[in-house]
C-alpha positions as CSV (number, residue, x, y, z in Angstrom):
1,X,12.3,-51.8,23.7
2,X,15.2,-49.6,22.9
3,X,14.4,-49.8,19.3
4,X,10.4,-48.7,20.1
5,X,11.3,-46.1,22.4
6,X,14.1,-44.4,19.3
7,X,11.4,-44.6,17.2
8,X,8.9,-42.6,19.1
9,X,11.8,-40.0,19.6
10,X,12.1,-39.7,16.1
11,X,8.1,-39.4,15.9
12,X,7.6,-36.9,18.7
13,X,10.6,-34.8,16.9
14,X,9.3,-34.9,13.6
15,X,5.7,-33.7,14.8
16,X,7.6,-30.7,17.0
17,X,9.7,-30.1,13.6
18,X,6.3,-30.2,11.5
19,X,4.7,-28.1,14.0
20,X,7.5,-25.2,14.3
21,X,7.4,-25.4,10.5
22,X,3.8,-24.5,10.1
23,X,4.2,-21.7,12.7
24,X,6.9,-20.4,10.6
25,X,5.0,-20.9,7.1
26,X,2.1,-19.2,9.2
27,X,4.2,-16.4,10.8
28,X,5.7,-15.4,6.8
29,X,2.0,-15.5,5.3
30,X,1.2,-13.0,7.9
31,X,4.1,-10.7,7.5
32,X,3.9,-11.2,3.5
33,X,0.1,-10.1,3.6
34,X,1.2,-7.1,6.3
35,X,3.6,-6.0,3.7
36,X,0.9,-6.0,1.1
37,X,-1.6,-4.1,2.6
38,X,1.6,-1.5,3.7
39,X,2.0,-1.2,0.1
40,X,-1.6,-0.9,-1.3
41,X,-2.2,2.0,1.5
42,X,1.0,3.6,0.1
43,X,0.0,3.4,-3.2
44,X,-3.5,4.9,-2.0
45,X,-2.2,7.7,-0.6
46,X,0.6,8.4,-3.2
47,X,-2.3,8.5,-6.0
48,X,-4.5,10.9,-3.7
49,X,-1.5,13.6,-3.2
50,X,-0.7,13.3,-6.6
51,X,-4.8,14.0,-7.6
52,X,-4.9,16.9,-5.1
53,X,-1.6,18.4,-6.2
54,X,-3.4,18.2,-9.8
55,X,-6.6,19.7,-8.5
56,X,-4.9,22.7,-6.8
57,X,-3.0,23.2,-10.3
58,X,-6.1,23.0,-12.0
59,X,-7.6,25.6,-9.9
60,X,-5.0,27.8,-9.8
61,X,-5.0,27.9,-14.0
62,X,-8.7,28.2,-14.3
63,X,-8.4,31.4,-11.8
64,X,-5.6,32.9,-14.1
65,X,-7.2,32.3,-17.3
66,X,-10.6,33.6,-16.1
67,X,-8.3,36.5,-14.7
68,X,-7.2,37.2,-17.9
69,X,-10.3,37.2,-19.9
70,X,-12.3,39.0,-17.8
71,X,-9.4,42.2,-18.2
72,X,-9.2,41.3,-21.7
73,X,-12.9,42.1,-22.3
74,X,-13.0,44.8,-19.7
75,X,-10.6,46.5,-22.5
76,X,-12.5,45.8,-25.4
77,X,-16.0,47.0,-23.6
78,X,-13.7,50.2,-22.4
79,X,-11.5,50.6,-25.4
């Protein structure tokens, strides 16, 4: 009897072991797949200041160089 009853110990311990264990493997996935999606949105957003920065750059040349022109042939029509 003593026997039986050490042996469903050991079962009823190895199934609360196996049970915390999946929690755990459960609880990591989560917080592995958390951190992923953190990193993509980073990644997102890092992209997008770097395109605006770009854009605003682009702008800003295409306003000097049409600057420029425009005096340049404003001489040669008046000059």
């Amino acid at each position: 009897m003593r026997m039986r009853q050490s042996i469903n110990q050991f079962e009823r311990a190895f199934l609360e072991e196996s049970r915390a264990d999946a929690a755990r493997r459960e609880a990591v996935r989560r917080r592995a797949a958390q951190r992923s999606r953190q990193r993509h949105i980073e990644h997102v957003h890092k992209r997008g200041t770097m395109r605006f920065v770009l854009l605003v750059l682009v702008l800003i040349a295409t306003a000097v160089i049409v600057t420029v022109a425009m005096f340049q042939t404003l001489y040669l029509v008046m000059g």
